[in-house]
N, C-alpha and C positions, 0 to 999 in steps of 0.2 A: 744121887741121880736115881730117877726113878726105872724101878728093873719094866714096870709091866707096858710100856712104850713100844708100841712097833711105829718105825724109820720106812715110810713109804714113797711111792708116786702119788700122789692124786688122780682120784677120776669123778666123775659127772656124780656118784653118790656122794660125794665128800662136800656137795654144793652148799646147802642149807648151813651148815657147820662154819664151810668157808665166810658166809654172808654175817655170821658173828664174829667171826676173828675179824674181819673187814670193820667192823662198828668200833670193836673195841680196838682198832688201831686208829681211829679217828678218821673213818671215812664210811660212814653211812650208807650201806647198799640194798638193793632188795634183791629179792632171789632170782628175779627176772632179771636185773642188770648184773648178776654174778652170773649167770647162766650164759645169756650175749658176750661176757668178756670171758670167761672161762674158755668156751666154743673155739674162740679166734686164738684165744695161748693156748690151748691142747693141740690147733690143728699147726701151729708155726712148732718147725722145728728148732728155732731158736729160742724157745723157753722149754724150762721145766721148774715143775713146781712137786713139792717133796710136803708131805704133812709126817705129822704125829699123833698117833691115835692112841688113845689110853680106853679098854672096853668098851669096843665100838664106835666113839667118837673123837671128832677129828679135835685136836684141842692146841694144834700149833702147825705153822706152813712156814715152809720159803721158797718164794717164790724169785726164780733168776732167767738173766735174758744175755745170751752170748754173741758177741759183736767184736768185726776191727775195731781199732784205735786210727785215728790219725797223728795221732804222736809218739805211738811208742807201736813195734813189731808185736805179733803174737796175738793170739785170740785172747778174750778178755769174758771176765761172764760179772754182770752185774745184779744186785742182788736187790732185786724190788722190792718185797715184801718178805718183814720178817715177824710174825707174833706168836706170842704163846699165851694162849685164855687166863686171864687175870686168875681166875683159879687152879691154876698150874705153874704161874709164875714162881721161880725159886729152887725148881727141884730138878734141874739140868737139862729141861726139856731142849731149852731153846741153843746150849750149846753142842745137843746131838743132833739135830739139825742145820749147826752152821760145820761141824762134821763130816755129816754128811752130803752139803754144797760142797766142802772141800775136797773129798771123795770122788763125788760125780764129777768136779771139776777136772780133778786128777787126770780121772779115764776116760777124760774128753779133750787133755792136750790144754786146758788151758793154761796160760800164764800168768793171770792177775786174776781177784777179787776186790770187786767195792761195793761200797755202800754208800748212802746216803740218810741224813737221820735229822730232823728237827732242831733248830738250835735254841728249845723251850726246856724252861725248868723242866716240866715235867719227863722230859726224855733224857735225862741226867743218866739215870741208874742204868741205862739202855746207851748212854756212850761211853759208861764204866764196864758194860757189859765188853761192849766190842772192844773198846783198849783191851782187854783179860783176854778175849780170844784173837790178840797180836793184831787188827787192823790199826792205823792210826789214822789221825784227823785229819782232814784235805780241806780243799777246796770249798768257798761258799758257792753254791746255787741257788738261779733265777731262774723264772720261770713266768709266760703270757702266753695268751692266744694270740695265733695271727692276725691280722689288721680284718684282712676279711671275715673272720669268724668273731670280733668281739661284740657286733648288734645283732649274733645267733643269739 
């Protein structure tokens, strides 16, 4: 595990950084559209988003969004976004990170964690990861635009 990692919140400097972690999680952003989305999850109280900074830069995030259930009591926090810089992968970044979701979780009364993850080879290692840190596998997810918005 690496010692020189500080376990953060995120703020508006961490953006640029954020707009890499975002690429190499296979979703292509620019700085611009990480700045419009950043904006609107800093100002809701129902997200927080936690980086890892290794000398200066931001080199891992997770990002989570806290919500009822309709099936089950108790607040719930879900974990949107989880990476750690291909050049970082390996050396426990990304477990002191899901740590410390668990943590903030704690001290925020929630009762459950999930996630959701790709059902592609290439995210194999990454739901080997998560079985090690005690989640297990759920449910398949779907996902469309609504009927009005699919000739946006």
């Amino acid at each position: 595990m690496s010692k020189d990692v500080t376990i953060r919140s995120s703020s508006t400097e961490d953006l640029q950084d954020m707009v890499i972690l975002m690429d190499q999680l296979g979703y292509p952003t620019t700085y611009a559209e990480m700045q419009e989305r950043y904006a609107h999850i800093a100002a809701d109280a129902n997200f927080n988003t936690i980086v890892a900074e290794v000398r200066g830069r931001v080199v891992g995030l997770i990002g989570m969004q806290t919500s009822y259930l309709y099936e089950k009591n108790g607040l719930h926090c879900r974990i949107l976004a989880l990476i750690v810089h291909d050049q970082f992968r390996g050396t426990g970044i990304g477990r002191q990170l899901i740590l410390a979701a668990e943590q903030w979780a704690a001290s925020q009364g929630i009762d459950s964690l999930s996630l959701n993850s790709g059902n592609r080879p290439d995210r194999e290692a990454a739901h080997e990861f998560y079985r090690q840190m005690g989640f297990t596998a759920g449910s398949t997810g779907f996902s469309k635009k609504p009927k009005a918005l699919q000739h946006a």
